[in-house]
C-alpha positions in Angstrom: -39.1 -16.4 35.5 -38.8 -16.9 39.1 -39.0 -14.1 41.2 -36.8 -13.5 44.1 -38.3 -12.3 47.4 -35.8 -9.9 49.4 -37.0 -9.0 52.8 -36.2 -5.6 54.8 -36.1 -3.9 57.9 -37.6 -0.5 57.9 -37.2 1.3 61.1 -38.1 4.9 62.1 -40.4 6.3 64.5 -42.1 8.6 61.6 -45.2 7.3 60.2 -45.1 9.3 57.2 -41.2 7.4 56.4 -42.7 4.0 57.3 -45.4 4.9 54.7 -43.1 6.0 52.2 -41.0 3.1 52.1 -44.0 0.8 52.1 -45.2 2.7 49.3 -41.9 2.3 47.3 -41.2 -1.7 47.9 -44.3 -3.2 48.2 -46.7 -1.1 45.6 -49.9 -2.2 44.8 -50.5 -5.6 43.8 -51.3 -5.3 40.9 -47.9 -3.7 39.7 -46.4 -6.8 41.8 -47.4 -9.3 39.0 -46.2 -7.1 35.5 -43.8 -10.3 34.3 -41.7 -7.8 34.5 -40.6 -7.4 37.7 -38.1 -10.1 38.8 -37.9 -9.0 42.4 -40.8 -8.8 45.3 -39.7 -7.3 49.0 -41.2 -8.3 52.1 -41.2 -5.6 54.4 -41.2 -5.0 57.8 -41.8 -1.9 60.0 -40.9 -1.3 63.1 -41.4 2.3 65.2 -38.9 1.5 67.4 -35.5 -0.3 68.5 -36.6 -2.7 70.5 -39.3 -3.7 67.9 -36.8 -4.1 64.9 -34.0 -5.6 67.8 -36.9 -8.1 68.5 -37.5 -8.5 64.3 -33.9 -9.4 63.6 -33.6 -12.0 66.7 -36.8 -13.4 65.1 -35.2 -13.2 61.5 -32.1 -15.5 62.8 -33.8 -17.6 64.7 -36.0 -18.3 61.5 -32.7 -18.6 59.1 -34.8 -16.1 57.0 -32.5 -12.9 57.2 -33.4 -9.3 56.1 -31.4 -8.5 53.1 
């Protein structure tokens, strides 16, 4: 089965959210490949709102949106 990659934008200027999240949607690789799992999430973290502003611009500019 294929998988489908979904990518986000996480932003907050807590470390200990960023972490969480991180910890949630992209677990250890080895849980990754269970056949399983039909979905993977590329995440990305920003601290702050000119960082994630500068993520999306990037995103478009890429035709590779966040979800």
């Amino acid at each position: 089965m294929d998988k489908k990659q979904f990518r986000i934008l996480v932003v907050d200027d807590e470390k200990k959210t960023l972490n969480l999240f991180s910890s949630i949607f992209a677990p250890a690789q080895k849980s990754r490949d269970s056949a399983s799992s039909a979905m993977t999430f590329a995440l990305t973290l920003c601290e702050q709102a000119e960082e994630a502003v500068q993520a999306v611009r990037e995103a478009i500019e890429e035709e590779n949106p966040f979800a």
